[in-house]
ROZA-369310 format. One record per residue (C-alpha): residue in three letters; x, y negated, z negated. Coordinates in steps of 0.05 Angstrom, whole numbers, padded with zeros to 5 digits. Last residue first. Layout:
BEGIN
ALA, X, Y, Z
...
This chain:
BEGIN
UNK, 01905, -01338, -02510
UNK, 01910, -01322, -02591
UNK, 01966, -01278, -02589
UNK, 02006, -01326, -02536
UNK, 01980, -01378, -02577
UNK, 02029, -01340, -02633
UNK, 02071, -01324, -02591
UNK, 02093, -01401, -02567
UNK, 02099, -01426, -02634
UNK, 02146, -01374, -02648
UNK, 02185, -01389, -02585
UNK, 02178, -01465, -02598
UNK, 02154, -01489, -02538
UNK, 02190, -01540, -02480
UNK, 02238, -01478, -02485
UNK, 02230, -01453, -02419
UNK, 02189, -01402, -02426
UNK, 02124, -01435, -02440
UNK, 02154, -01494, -02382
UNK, 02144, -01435, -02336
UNK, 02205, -01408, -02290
UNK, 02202, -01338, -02308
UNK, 02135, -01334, -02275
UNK, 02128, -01389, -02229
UNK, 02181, -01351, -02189
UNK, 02175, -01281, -02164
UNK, 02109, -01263, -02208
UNK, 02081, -01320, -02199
UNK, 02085, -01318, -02120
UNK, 02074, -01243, -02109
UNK, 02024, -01261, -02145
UNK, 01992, -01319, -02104
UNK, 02004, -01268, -02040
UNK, 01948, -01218, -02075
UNK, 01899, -01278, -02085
UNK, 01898, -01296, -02011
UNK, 01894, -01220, -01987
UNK, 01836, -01221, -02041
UNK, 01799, -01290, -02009
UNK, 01809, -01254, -01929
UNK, 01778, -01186, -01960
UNK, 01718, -01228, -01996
UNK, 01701, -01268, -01928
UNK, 01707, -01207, -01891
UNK, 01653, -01180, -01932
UNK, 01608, -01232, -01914
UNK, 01583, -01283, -01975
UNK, 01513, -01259, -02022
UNK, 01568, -01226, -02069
UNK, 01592, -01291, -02086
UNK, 01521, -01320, -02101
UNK, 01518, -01270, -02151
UNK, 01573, -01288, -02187
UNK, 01549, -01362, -02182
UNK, 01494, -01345, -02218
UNK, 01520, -01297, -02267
UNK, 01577, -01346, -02286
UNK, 01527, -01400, -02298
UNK, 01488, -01351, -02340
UNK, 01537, -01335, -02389
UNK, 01556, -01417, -02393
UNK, 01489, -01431, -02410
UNK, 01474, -01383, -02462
UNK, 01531, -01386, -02509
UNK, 01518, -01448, -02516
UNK, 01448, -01483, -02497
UNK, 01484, -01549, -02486
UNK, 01553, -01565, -02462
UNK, 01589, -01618, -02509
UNK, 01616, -01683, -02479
UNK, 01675, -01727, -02516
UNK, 01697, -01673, -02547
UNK, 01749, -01673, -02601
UNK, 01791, -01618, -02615
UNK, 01773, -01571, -02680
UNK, 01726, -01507, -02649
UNK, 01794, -01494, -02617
UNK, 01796, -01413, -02605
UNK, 01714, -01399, -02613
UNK, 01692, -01460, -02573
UNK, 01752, -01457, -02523
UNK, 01744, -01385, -02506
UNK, 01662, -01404, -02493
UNK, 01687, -01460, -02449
UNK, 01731, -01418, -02409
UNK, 01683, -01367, -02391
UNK, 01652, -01432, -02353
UNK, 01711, -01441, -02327
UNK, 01726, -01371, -02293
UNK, 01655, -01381, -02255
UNK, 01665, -01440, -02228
UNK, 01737, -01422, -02206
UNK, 01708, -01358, -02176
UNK, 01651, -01398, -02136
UNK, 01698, -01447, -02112
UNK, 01742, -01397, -02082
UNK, 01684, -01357, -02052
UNK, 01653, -01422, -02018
UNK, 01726, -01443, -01995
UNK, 01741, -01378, -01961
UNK, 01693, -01390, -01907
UNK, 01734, -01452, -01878
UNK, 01792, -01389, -01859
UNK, 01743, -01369, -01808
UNK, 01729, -01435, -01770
UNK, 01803, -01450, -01778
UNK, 01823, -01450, -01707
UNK, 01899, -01475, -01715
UNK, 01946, -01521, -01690
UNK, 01917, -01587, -01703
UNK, 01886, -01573, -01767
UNK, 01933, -01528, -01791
UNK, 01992, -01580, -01774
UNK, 01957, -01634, -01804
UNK, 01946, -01593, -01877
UNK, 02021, -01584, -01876
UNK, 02035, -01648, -01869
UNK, 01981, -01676, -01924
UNK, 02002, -01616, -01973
UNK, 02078, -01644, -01956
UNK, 02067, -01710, -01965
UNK, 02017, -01711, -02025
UNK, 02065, -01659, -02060
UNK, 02119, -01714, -02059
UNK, 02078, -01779, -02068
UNK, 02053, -01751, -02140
UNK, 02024, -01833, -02142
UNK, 02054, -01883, -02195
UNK, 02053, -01931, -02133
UNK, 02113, -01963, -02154
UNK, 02163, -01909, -02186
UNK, 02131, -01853, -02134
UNK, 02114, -01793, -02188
UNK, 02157, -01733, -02171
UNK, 02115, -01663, -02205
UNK, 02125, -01635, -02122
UNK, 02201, -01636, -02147
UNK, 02191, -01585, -02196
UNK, 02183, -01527, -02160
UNK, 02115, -01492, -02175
UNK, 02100, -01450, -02253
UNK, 02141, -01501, -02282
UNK, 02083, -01537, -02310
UNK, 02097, -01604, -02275
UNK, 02092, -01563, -02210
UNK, 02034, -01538, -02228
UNK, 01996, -01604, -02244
UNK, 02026, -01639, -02185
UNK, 01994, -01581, -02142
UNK, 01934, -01590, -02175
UNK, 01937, -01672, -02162
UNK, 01953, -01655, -02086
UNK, 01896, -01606, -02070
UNK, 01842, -01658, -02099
UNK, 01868, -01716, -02062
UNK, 01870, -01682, -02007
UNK, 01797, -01656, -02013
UNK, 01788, -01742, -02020
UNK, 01806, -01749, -01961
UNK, 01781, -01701, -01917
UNK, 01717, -01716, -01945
UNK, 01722, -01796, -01934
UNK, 01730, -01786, -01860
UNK, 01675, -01747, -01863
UNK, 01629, -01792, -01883
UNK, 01654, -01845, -01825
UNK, 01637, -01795, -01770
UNK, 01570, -01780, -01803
UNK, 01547, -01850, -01795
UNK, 01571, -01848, -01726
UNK, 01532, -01803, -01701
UNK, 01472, -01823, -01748
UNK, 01481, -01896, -01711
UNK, 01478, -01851, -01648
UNK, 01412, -01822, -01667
UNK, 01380, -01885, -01684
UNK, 01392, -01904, -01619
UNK, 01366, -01836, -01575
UNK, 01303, -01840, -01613
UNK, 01245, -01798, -01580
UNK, 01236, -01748, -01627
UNK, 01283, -01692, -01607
UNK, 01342, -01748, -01609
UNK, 01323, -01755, -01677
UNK, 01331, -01680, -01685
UNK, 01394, -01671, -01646
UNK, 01426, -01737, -01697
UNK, 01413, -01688, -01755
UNK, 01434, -01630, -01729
UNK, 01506, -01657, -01712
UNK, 01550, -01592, -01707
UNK, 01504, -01550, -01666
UNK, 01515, -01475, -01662
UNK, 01460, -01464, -01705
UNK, 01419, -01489, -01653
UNK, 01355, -01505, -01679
UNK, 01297, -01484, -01638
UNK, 01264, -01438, -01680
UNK, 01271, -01483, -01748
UNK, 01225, -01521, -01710
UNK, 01244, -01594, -01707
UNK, 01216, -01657, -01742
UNK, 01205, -01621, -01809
UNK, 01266, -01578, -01808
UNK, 01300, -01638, -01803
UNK, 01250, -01675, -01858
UNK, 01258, -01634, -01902
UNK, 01336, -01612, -01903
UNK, 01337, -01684, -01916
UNK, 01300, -01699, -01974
UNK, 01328, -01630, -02012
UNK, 01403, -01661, -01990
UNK, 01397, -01726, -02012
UNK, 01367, -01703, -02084
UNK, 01423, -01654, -02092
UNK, 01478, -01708, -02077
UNK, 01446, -01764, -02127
UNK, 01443, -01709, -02185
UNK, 01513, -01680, -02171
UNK, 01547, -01752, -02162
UNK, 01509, -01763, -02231
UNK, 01530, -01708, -02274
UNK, 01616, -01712, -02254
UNK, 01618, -01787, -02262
UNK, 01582, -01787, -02328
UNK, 01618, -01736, -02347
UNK, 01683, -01756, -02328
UNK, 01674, -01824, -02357
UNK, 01654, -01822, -02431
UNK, 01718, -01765, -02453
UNK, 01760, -01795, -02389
UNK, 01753, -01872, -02426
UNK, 01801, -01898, -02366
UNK, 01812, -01848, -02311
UNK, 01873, -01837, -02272
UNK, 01893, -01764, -02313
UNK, 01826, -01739, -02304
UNK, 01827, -01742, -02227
UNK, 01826, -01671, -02223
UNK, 01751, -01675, -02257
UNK, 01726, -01719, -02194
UNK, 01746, -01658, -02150
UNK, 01701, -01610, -02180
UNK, 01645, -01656, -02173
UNK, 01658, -01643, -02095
UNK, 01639, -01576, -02078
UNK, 01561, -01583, -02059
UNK, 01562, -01572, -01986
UNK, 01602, -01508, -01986
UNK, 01541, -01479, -02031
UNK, 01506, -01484, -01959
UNK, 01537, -01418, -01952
UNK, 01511, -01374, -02018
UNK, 01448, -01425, -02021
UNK, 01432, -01393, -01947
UNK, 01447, -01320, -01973
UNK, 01398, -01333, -02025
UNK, 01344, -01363, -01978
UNK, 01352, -01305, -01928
UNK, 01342, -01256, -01989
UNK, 01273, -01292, -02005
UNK, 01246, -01284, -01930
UNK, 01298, -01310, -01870
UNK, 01356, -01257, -01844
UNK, 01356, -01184, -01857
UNK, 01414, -01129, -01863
UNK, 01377, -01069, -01894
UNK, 01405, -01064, -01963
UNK, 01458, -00998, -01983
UNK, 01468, -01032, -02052
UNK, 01544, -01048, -02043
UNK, 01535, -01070, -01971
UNK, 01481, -01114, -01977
UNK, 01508, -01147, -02044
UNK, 01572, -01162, -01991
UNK, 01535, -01201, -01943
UNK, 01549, -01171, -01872
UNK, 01605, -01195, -01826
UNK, 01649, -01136, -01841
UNK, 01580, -01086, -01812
UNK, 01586, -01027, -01877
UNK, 01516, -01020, -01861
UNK, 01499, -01033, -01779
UNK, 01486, -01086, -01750
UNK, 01444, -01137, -01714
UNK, 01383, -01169, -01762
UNK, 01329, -01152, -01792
UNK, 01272, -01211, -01807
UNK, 01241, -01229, -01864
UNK, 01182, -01271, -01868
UNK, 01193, -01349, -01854
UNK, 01195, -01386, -01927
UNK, 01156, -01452, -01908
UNK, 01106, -01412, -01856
UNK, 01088, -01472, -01838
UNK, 01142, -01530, -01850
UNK, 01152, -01533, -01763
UNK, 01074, -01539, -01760
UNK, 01068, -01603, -01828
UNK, 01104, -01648, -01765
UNK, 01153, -01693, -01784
UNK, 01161, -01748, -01749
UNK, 01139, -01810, -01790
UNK, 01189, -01773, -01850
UNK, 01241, -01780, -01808
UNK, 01252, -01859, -01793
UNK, 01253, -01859, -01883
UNK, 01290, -01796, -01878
UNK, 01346, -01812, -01827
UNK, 01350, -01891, -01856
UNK, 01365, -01847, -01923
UNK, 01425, -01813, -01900
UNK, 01456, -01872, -01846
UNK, 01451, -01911, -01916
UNK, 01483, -01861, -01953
UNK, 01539, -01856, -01906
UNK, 01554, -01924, -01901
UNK, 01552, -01928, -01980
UNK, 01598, -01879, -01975
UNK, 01646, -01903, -01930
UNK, 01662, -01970, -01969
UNK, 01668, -01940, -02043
UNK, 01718, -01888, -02007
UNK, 01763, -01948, -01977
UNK, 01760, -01973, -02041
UNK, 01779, -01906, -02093
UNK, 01833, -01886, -02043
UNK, 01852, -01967, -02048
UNK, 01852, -01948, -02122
UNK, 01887, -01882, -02124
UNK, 01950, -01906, -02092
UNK, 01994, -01925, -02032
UNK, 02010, -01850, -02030
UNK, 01935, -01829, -02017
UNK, 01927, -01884, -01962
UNK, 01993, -01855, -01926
UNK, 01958, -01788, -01930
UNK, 01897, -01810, -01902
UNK, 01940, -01821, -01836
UNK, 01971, -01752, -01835
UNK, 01907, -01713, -01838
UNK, 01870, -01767, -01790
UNK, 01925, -01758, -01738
UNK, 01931, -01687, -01745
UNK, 01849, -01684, -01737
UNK, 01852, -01730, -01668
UNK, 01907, -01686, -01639
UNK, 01865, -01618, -01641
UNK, 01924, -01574, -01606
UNK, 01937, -01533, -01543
UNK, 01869, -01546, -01503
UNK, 01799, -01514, -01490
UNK, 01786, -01478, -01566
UNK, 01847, -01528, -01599
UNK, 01816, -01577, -01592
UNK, 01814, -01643, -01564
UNK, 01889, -01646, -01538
UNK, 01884, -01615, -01469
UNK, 01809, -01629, -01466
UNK, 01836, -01708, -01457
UNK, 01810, -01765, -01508
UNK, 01760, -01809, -01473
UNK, 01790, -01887, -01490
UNK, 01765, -01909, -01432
UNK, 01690, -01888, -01438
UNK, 01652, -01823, -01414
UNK, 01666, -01782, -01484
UNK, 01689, -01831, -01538
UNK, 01631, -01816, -01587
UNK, 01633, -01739, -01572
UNK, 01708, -01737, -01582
UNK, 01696, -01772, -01647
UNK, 01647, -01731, -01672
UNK, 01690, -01668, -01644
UNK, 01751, -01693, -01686
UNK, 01707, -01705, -01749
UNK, 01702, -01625, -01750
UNK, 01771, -01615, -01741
UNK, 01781, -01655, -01806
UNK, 01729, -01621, -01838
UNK, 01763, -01560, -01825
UNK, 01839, -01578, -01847
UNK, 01810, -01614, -01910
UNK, 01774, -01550, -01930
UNK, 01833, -01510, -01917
UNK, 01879, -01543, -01973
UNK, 01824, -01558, -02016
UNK, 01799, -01495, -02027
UNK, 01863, -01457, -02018
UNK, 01900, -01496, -02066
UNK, 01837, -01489, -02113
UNK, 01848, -01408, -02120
UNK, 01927, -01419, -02126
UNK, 01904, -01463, -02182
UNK, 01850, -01407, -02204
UNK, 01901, -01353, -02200
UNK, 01964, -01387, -02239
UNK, 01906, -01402, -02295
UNK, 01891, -01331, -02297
UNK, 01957, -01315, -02302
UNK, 01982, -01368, -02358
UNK, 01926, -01357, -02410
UNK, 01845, -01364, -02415
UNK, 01839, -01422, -02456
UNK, 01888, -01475, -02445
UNK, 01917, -01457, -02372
UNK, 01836, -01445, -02350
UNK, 01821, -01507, -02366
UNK, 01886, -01539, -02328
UNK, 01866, -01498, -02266
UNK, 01796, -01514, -02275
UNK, 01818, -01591, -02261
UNK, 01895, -01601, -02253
UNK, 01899, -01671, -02275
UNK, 01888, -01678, -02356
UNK, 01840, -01700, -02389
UNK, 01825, -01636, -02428
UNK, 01766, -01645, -02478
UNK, 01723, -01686, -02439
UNK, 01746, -01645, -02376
UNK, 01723, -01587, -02407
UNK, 01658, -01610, -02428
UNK, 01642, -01635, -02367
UNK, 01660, -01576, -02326
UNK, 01621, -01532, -02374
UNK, 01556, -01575, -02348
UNK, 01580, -01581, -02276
UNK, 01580, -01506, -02276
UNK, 01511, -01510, -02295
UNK, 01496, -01561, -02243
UNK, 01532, -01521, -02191
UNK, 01492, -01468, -02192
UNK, 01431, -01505, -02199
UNK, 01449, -01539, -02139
UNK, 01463, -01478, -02102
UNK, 01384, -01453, -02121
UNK, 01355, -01532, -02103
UNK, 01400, -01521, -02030
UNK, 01371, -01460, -02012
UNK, 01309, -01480, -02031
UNK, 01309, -01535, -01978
UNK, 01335, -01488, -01933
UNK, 01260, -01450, -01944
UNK, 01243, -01493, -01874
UNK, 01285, -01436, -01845
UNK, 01318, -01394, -01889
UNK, 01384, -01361, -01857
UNK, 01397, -01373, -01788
UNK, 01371, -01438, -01763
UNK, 01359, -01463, -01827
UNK, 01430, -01456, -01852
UNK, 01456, -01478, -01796
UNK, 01416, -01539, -01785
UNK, 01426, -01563, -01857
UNK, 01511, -01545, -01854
UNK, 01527, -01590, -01803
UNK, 01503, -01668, -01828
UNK, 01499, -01657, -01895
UNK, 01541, -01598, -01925
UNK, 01601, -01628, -01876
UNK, 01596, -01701, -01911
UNK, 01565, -01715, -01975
UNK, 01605, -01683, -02021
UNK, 01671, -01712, -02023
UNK, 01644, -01786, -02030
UNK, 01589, -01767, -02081
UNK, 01639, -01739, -02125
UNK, 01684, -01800, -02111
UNK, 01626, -01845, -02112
UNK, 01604, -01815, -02179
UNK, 01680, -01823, -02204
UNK, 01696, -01900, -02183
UNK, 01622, -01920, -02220
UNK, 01649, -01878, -02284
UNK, 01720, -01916, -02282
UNK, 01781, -01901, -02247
UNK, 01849, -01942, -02253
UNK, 01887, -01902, -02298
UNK, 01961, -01906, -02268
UNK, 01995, -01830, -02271
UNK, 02058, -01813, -02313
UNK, 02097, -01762, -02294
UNK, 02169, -01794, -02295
UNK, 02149, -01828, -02363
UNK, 02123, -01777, -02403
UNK, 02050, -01797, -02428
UNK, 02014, -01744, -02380
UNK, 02057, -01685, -02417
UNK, 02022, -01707, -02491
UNK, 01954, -01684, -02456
UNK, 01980, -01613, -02440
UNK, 02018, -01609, -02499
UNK, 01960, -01624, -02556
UNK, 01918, -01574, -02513
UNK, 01966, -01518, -02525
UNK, 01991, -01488, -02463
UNK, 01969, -01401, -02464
UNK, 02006, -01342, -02462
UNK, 01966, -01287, -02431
């Protein structure tokens, strides 16, 4: 339970050897946040989740996991405000909660990141299979995927080509990001204004589809987990179809928890990070409500194919307009790019943030002398991240990022209440309204939203957890900077008492 004092975890950004350049401002932080979330969530998850769960009701689906988000985004604020530093709820969680339960959220946001890059980056690899497919450059079955060939070639390549971007340094990350979102936003809102002349007021009638049971028995693995515990009929569509839609189109919202592990490369973090944070939330929601509309608009929820991973361009193609649905195509392509990116980015600043904590090996804390990048833990996260992607079928490992998320979301907003009573002294540059109430809910909401993902889904995220201990309690452990004498030992029990 032995907690980092606040004063130590900003003082460690100043040493020399782990010193990061600040080069991000508020603008570079929304488009980051809007960057990172505006990709899969968009232009896969909509037709899924309306297809199977809500129906024209996805819309709601989205508004509820927004809300979740935006009062997690609210203690996220604060926190980063307060705490600077890279590491995002990790960090948080390392000043407030103790040493454990900040080992468990990193090795919690590892994950996220970590497998999220591998699936969206398999996921670009069938947009640009499907773009290439008849001409010259057609790439071969044997190395498309991994479902009819040996290995997904295209999402290696991508893996270990953002990672050369991410070592040249946060800035041409931050440029080459600026570029592909406003791409993306643009192939967003030229969907809904061509749309909305489409939509037909039939495929929005009922708007929340009655319920609906579904295959399977109680106890069924693949069954939402509040089902299970409460002995519920499994159902799809009505009110408890919307809530286990917001539970998996949740995926589509992580990104403002990226722009807070960039603390560290931010000028002004206490005015920056929330403004970045807030607003990439705000602009994401709105795209997403507007466009869940109009697909399910155009198309009958009924004859979605949930199976279909560009939903978007299938609808325009479904009213007459083959062209606009290839500029979607490749919209979406480009997004997604970005999104594998910047969950890199993400995955290699908590590493750094660990490792410079004692509780990984040190030498993924090695800042490159030029590029003032961690280019160590970017190398081998981005290496090992290509290898899952073009080895691997991760469709079932991408479920564990919702859960993941929704724990981390959850543990910080506790956080913010520990940091309010412990340290009612530091500075903050952004305070969280409606306290103790806001926070108390947050974690209620996305608690809940946790139970509404498959029971598999839960037993896959504790197997996770249960190898992170083995993990602490083998090395990061004994090895912590807390233990290593970078604290006074009295000094150090008497947070310890405190955390």
């Amino acid at each position: 339970m032995r907690t980092k004092p606040v004063e130590k975890a900003i003082s460690d950004t100043e040493a020399p050897e782990h010193r990061l350049r600040k080069n991000l401002g508020a603008l570079d932080l929304t488009v980051f946040g809007v960057g990172v979330t505006i990709g899969g969530g968009l232009f896969v998850l909509t037709g899924t989740a309306a297809a199977t769960y809500a129906g024209p009701a996805v819309a709601l689906s989205f508004v509820i996991a927004a809300v979740a988000c935006g009062l997690a985004a609210l203690c996220y604020a604060e926190f980063a405000s307060t705490v600077p530093v890279a590491g995002s709820a990790y960090t948080f969680s390392y000043a407030t909660l103790g040493e454990l339960i900040a080992w468990i959220i990193g090795w919690d946001l590892i994950l996220e990141f970590f497998v999220g890059a591998a699936a969206v980056s398999s996921g670009w690899s069938g947009y640009l299979a499907s773009a290439l497919q008849g001409t010259p450059l057609q790439i071969p079955a044997s190395v498309a995927n991994t479902k009819e060939g040996f290995m997904n070639l295209p999402a290696g390549l991508l893996v270990l080509a953002l990672t050369a971007v991410l070592v040249l340094g946060i800035k041409l990350s931050s440029r080459i990001n600026q570029v592909a979102v406003a791409i993306k936003v643009g192939v967003a809102l030229l969907f809904v204004l061509a749309g909305i002349f489409f939509v037909k007021t039939a495929n929005l009638t009922p708007f929340v589809p009655p319920s609906q049971p579904t295959k399977g028995g109680g106890g069924s693995l693949t069954e939402p987990l509040v089902q299970v515990l409460f002995g519920m009929q499994p159902a799809a569509f009505g009110w408890a179809g919307v809530m286990s839609g917001a539970a998996v189109v949740f995926f589509a919202f992580i990104g403002f928890d990226v722009v807070a592990t960039t603390a560290e490369e931010t000028r002004k973090p206490q005015r920056n990070l929330p403004i970045g944070i807030i607003s990439s939330l705000a602009i994401c929601t709105v795209l997403y409500v507007t466009v869940s509309l109009v697909v399910t608009g155009i198309q009958s929820y009924k004859k979605i194919d949930p199976a279909d991973a560009a939903p978007l361009a299938t609808a325009m193609t479904h009213a007459g307009h083959p062209a606009l649905a290839r500029i979607i195509s490749v919209g979406a392509a480009v997004g997604i790019i970005v999104v594998v990116m910047i969950l890199l980015l993400g995955q290699s600043r908590v590493a750094f943030a660990m490792a410079r904590d004692g509780l990984l090996p040190p030498v993924f804390a090695k800042v490159h002398p030029r590029f003032r990048t961690p280019y160590v833990v970017t190398v081998v996260v981005g290496v090992a991240a290509a290898l899952l992607a073009a080895f691997t079928s991760i469709d079932v490992l991408a479920e564990l990022v919702n859960v993941g998320t929704l724990a981390a979301f959850i543990l910080v907003s506790i956080g913010v209440l520990v940091l309010r009573k412990s340290r009612p002294d530091l500075q903050r540059g952004f305070r969280t309204p409606l306290v103790p109430a806001l926070p108390i809910v947050s974690a209620l909401v996305c608690f809940y939203l946790m139970l509404n993902l498959a029971v598999e889904t839960w037993l896959r995220f504790l197997v996770w957890m249960l190898i992170g201990l083995v993990i602490y309690f083998a090395y990061g452990r004994r090895r912590s900077r807390l233990v290593t004498g970078n604290v006074g030992t009295g000094d150090q029990q008497g947070r310890a008492g405190r955390g």
